[in-house]
C-alpha positions as CSV (number, residue, x, y, z in Angstrom):
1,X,-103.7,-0.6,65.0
2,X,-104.1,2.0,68.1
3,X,-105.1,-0.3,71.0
4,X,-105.1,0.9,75.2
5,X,-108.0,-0.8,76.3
6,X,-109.0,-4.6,77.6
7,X,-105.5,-5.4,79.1
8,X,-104.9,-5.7,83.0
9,X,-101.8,-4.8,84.9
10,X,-98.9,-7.0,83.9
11,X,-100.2,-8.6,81.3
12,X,-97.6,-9.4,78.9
13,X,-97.7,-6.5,75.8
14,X,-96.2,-7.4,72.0
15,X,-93.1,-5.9,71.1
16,X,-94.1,-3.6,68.2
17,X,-97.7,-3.5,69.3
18,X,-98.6,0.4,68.8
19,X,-101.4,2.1,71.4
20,X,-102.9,5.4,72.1
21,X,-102.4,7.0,75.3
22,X,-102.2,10.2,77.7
23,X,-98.8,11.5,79.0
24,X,-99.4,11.7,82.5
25,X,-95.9,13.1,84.1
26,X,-91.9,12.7,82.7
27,X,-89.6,10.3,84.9
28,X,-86.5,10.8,86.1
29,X,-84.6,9.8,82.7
30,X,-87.4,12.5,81.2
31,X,-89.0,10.2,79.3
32,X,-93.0,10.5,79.9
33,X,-95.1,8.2,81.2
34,X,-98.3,6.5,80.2
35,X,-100.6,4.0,81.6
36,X,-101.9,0.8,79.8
37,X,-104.5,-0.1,82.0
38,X,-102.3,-0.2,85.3
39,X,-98.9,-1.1,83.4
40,X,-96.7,1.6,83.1
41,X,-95.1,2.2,79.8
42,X,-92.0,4.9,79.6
43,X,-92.2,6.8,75.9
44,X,-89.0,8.5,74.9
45,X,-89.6,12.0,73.0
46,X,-93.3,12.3,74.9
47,X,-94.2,15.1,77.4
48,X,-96.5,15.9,80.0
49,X,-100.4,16.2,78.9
50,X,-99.9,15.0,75.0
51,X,-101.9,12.6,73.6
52,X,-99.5,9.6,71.7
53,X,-99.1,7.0,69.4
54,X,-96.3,4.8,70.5
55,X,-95.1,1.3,70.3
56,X,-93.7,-1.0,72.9
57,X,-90.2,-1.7,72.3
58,X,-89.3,-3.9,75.3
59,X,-91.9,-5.4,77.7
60,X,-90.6,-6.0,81.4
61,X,-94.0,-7.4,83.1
62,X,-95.0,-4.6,85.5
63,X,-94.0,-2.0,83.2
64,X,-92.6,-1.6,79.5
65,X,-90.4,0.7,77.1
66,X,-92.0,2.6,74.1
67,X,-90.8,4.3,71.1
68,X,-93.3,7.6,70.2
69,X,-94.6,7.5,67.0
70,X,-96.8,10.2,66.4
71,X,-97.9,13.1,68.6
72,X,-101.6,13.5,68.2
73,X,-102.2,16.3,71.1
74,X,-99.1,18.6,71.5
75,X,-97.9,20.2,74.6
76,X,-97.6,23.6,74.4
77,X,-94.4,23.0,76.4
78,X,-93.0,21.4,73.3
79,X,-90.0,23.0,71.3
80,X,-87.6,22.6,68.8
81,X,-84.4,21.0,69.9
82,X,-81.4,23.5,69.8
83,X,-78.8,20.5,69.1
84,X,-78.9,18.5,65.6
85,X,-77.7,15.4,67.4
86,X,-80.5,15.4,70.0
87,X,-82.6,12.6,69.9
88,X,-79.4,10.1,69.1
89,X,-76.8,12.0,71.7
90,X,-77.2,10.3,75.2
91,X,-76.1,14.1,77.1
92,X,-79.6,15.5,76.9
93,X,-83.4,14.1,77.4
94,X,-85.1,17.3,77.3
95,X,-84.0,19.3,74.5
96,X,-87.7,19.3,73.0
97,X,-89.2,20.8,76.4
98,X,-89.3,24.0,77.2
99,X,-87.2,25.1,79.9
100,X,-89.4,26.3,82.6
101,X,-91.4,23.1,82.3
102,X,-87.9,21.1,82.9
103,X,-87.3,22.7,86.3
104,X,-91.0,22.1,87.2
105,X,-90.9,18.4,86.3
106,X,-87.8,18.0,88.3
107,X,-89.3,19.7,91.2
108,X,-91.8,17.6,90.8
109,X,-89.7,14.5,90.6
110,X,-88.0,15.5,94.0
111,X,-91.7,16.0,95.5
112,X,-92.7,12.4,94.6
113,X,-89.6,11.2,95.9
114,X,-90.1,12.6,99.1
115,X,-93.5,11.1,99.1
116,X,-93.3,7.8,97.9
117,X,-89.8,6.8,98.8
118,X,-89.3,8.2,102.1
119,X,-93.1,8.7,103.5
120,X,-91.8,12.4,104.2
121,X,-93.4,15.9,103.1
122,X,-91.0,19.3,103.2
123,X,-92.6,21.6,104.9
124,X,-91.8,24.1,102.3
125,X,-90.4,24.0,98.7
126,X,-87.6,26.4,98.2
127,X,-87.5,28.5,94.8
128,X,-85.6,26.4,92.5
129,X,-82.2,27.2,91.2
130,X,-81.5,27.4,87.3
131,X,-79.3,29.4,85.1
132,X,-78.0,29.9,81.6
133,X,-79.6,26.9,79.3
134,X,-76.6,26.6,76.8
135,X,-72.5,26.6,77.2
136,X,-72.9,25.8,81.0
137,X,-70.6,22.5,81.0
138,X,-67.4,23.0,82.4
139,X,-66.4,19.3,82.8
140,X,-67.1,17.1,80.3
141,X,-65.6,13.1,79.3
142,X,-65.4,13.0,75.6
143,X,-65.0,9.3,74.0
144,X,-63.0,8.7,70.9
145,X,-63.2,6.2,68.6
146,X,-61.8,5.7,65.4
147,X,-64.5,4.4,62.7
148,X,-63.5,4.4,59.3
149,X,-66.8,3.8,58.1
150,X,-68.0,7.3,59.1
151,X,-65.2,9.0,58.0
152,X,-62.4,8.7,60.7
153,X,-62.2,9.5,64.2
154,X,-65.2,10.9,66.3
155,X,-65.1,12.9,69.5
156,X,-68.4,13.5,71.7
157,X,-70.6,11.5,73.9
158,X,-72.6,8.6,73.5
159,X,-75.3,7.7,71.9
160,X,-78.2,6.9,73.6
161,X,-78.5,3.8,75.4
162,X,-75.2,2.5,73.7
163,X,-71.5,2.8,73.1
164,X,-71.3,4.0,69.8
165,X,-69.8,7.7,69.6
166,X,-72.3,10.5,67.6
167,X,-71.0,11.9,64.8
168,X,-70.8,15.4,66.5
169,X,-69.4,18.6,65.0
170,X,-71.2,20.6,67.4
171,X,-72.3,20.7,71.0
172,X,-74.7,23.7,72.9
173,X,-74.2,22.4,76.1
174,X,-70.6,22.8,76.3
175,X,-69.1,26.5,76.0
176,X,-68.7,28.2,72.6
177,X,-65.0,28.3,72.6
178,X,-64.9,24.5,73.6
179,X,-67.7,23.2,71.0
180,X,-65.8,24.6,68.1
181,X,-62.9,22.5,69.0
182,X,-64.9,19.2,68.4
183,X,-63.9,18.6,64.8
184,X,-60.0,19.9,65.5
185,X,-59.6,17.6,67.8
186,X,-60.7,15.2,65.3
187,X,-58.0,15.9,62.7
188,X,-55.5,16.0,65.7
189,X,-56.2,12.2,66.9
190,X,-56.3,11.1,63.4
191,X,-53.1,13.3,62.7
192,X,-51.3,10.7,65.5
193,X,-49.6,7.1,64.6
194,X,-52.2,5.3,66.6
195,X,-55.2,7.2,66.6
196,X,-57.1,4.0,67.7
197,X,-54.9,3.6,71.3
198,X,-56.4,7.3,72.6
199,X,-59.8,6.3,73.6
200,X,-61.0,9.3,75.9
201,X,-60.3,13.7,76.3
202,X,-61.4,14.9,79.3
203,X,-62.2,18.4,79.7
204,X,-61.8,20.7,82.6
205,X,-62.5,24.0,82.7
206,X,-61.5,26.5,85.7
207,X,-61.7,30.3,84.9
208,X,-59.8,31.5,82.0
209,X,-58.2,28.2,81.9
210,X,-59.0,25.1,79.7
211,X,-57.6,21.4,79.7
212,X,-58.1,18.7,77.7
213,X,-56.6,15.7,79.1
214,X,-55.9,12.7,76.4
215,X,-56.0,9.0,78.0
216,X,-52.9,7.5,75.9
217,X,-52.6,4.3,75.6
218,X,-49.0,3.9,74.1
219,X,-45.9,5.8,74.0
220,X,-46.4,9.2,71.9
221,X,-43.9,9.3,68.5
222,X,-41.9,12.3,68.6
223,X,-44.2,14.1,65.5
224,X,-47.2,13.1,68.1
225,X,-45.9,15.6,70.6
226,X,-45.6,17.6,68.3
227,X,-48.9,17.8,66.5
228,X,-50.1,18.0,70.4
229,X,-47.9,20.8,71.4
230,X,-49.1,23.1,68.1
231,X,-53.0,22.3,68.9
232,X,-52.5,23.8,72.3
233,X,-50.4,26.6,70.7
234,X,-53.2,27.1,68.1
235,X,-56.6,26.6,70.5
236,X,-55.1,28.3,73.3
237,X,-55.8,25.2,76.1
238,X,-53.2,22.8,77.8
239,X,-52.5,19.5,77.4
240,X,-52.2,16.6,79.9
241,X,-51.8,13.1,79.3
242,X,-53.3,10.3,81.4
243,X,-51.4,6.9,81.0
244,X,-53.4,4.8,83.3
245,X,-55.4,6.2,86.2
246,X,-56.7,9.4,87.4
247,X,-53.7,10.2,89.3
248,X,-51.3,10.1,86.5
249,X,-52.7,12.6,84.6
250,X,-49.6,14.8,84.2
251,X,-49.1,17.9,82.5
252,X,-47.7,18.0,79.1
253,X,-47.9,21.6,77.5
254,X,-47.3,24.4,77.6
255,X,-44.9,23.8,80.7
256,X,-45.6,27.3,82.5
257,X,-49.1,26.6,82.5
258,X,-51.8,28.0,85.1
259,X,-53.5,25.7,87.5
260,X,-56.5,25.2,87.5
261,X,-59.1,27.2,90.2
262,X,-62.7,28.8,90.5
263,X,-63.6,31.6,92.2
264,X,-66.4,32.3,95.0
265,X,-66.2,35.8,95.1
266,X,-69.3,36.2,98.3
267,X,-66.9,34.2,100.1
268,X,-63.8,35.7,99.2
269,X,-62.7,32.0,98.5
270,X,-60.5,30.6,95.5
271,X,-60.4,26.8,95.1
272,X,-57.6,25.3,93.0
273,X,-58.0,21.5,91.4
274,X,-57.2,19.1,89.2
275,X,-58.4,18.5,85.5
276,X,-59.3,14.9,87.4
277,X,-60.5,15.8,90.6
278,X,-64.1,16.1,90.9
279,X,-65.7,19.5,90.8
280,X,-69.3,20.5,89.6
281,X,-69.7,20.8,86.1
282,X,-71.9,24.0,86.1
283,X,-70.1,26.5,88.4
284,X,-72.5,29.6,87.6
285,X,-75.5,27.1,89.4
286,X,-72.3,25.9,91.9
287,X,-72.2,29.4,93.2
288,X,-75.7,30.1,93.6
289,X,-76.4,26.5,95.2
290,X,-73.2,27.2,97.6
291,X,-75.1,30.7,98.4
292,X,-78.2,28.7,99.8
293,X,-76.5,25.9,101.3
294,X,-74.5,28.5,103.7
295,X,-77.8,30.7,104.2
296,X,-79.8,27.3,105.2
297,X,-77.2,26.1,107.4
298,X,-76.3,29.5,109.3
299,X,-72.8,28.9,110.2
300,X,-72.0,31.1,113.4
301,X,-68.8,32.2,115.0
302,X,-68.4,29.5,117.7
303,X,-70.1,26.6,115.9
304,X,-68.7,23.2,115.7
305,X,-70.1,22.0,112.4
306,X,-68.6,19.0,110.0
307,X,-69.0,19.1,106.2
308,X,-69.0,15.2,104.9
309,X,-67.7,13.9,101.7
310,X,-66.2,17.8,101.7
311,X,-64.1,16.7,98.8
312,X,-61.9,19.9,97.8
313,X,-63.8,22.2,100.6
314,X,-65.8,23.8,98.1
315,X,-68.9,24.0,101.1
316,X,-65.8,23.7,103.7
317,X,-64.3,27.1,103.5
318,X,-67.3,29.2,102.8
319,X,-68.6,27.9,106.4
320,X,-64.8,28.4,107.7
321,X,-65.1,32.0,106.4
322,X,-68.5,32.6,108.3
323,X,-66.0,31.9,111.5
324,X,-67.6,28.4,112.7
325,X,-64.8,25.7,113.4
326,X,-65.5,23.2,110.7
327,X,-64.3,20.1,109.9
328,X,-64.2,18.3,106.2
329,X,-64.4,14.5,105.6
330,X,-64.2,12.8,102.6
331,X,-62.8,9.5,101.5
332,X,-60.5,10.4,98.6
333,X,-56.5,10.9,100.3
334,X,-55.9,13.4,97.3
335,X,-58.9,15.4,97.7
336,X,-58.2,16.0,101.6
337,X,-54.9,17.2,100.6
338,X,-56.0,19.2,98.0
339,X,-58.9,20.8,100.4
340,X,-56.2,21.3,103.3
341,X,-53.8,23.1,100.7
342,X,-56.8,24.9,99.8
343,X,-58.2,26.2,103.2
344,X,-53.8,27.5,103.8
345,X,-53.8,29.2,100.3
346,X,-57.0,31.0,101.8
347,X,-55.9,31.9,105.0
348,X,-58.8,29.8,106.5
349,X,-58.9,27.3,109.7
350,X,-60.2,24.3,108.7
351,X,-59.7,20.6,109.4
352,X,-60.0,17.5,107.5
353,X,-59.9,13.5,107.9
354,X,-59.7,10.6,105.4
355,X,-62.7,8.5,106.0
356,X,-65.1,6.0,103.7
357,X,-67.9,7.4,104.6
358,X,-69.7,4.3,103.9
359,X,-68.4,2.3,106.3
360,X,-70.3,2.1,109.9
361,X,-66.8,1.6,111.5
362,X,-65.1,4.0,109.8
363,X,-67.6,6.9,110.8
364,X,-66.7,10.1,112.3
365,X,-68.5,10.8,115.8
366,X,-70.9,13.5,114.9
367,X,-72.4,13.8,118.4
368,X,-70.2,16.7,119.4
369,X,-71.3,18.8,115.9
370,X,-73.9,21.8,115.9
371,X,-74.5,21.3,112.6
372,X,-73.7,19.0,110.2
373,X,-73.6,19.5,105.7
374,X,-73.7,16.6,103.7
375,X,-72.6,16.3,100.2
376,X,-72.3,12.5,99.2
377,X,-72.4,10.7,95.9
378,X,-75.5,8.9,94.6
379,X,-75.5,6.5,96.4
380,X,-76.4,8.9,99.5
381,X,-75.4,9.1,103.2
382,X,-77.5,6.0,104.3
383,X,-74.7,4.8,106.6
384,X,-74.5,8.1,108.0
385,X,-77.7,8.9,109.0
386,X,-78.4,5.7,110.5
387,X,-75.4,6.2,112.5
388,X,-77.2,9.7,113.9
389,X,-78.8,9.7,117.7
390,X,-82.5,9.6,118.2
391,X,-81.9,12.5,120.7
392,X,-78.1,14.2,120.6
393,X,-76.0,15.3,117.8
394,X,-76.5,18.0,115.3
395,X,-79.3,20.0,115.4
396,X,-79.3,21.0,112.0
397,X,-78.7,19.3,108.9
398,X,-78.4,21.0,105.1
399,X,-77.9,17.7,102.7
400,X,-77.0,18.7,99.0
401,X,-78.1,15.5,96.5
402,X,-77.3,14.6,93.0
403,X,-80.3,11.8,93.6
404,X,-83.8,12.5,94.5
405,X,-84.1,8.3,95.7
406,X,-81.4,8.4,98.0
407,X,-81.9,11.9,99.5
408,X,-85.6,10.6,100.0
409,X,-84.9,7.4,101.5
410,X,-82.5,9.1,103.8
411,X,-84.9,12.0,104.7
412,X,-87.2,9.3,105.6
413,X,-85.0,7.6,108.1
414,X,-83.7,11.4,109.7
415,X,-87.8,12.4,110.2
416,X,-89.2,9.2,110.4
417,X,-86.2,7.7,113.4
418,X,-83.7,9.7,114.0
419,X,-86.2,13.0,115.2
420,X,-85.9,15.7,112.6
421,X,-88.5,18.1,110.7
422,X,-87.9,18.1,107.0
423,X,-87.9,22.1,106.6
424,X,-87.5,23.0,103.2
425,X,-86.4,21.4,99.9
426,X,-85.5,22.4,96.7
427,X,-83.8,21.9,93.2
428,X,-80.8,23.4,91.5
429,X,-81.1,23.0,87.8
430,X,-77.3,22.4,87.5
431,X,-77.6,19.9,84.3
432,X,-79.9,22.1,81.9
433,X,-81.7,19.7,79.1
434,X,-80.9,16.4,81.3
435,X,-83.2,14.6,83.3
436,X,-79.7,14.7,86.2
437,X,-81.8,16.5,89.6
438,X,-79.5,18.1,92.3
439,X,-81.4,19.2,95.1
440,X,-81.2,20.4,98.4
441,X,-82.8,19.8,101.9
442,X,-82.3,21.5,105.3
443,X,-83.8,19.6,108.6
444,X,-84.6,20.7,112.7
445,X,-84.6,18.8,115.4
446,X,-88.1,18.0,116.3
């Protein structure tokens, strides 16, 4: 029975109840959201503008979950999902939209942000940044599990809302080269003694140059190593192993191997890293965002200007190349050394500091900086703007966000306390067919 009427907001809804109801916008997991009489209700598979059939799987008071049953109104936005595990593959939400209408809904997303999170407005919206849909991913953390009740070992991501691994044999998202390796690297798991103690590959990709690094959880046998040394042979890729953390990731074969680096040609800037150091997982979009952060911030000969949570300098040398003295911070030790090793190999001036950038007392003074670029996690930069002068300091400010919430709420405090315009804002499309949002914001002093 299709019921959407004679409720009022918060009323409790049955679990399995189905209703009738318009999409009015996707959220920021892209699901779409409808209204039942106040209470919103957040329908997986459902776009902007269609008309639904869904039921309620899980009822939280003020809002609830559904599960789409039927489409009665398509959007024309709606299209066939390129992947055969979409819909059970938690790596994409947004598959069945068209692509266009996925960079408008984030824009939008950053907009409402802005506006209900922060009490701010932009002044203007910057053209938003996308790229190539498929084969973007460049860094990728596959899960491995060993299920002999599908078969044998799987490789891929997990499914949606759970920690099961999808059967995947294939993967658009990921480059060609590196989705026709999924089933091989099946057979090679299940090829070792334990295939059940390697629970994770990571993947890194820099260049020409691809690494897979296996997270062992015992010692390899002798025929191990060796069924690991002939898949890099054979697939062309190295291999590390990882015993424990990150920072024992250690190469394994082919000894000779290149490191790891991209390239910023406009900047005349080569960045080497890790397979376990952090780097963007879309480094077509990386450039082009780089591109606009520079042009917003303007870095001049002359400038003092500090990049925070600078990580390997990948916005630190294109300002040090501009000729302003800049200086990096960023609370990983291996990072900074990385980044300092980085700005030598360059033949750039650059400084940079260990600091937890989330800690009030451990804050670098920024009142002496022209300019200040801020990169930070999702959680934000909270503790750094608040630690900002009503007056003094920088007088402009280019933030680049992974989180529309936490740039908002941080926007709010910079126009609403601390005496800057919001300028201009804008999204980079660097997660095609996710609902992820990376954004960017530049501020004035008022």
């Amino acid at each position: 029975m299709s019921r959407g009427r004679g409720r009022t907001r918060g009323v409790p809804v049955g679990v399995g109840e189905v209703f009738e109801a318009r999409i009015e916008s996707l959220d920021r997991e892209g699901r779409g959201v409808a209204r039942l009489d106040g209470k919103a209700v957040f329908i997986t598979g459902a776009i902007t503008g269609e008309r639904v059939r869904f039921t309620i799987t899980r009822d939280r008071g003020t809002w609830a979950t559904g599960g789409l049953v039927e489409v009665r109104r398509e959007s024309a936005a709606r299209v066939t999902p390129a992947c055969p595990s979409f819909g059970i593959c938690g790596g994409c939400a947004l598959q069945h939209v068209e692509f266009r209408t996925q960079v408008a809904a984030k824009q939008r997303i950053l907009e409402d942000a802005f506006v209900h999170i922060g009490n701010v407005r932009p002044e203007s919206i910057l053209t938003p940044i996308y790229g190539p849909q498929w084969g973007y991913r460049h860094r990728a953390r596959l899960s491995v599990r060993n299920v002999p009740k599908k078969g044998g070992v799987l490789v891929g991501f997990h499914e949606h809302g759970s920690s099961y691994v999808v059967d995947m044999r294939e993967c658009r998202v990921l480059p060609e080269a590196l989705s026709a390796m999924l089933v091989p690297m099946r057979h090679l798991v299940e090829s070792l003694a334990r295939p059940d103690r390697m629970p994770q590959i990571e993947v890194s990709i820099g260049g020409s140059v691809t690494v897979l690094v296996f997270r062992v959880l015992e010692l390899l046998t002798p025929e191990d190593e060796h069924h690991l040394r002939a898949f890099a042979d054979q697939h062309g890729v190295q291999i590390w192993l990882q015993t424990k953390g990150p920072e024992t990731a250690a190469l394994f074969h082919p000894k000779d191997a290149p490191a790891l680096a991209y390239r910023m040609p406009e900047f005349d800037v080569t960045i080497g890293f890790l397979p376990t150091d952090f780097t963007q997982v879309n480094s077509d979009i990386n450039a082009v965002l780089v591109r606009r952060a520079i042009g917003l911030l303007d870095p001049r000969p002359g400038e003092s200007i500090a990049d925070l949570f600078c990580g390997l300098g990948n916005f630190t040398l294109p300002i040090a190349r501009r000729g302003a003295r800049v200086h990096g911070v960023e609370g990983n030790a291996g990072l900074v050394a990385r980044a300092r090793l980085n700005a030598e190999a360059n033949g750039l001036a650059a400084t940079f500091a260990v600091a937890n950038l989330f800690e009030p007392d451990k804050l670098p003074d920024l009142s002496g900086f022209d300019k200040l670029l801020i990169d930070p996690p999702r959680d934000g930069a909270l503790e750094v703007v608040k630690a900002l002068s009503e007056t003094g300091g920088p007088r402009r400010i280019v933030y680049v966000s992974c989180d529309p919430a936490t740039l908002a709420r941080d926007a709010g405090i910079l126009v609403n306390t601390r005496g800057y315009r919001l300028v201009s804002a804008g999204i980079a499309n660097m997660f095609p067919h996710t609902a992820h949002v990376e954004s960017i914001a530049r501020f004035e002093r008022a």
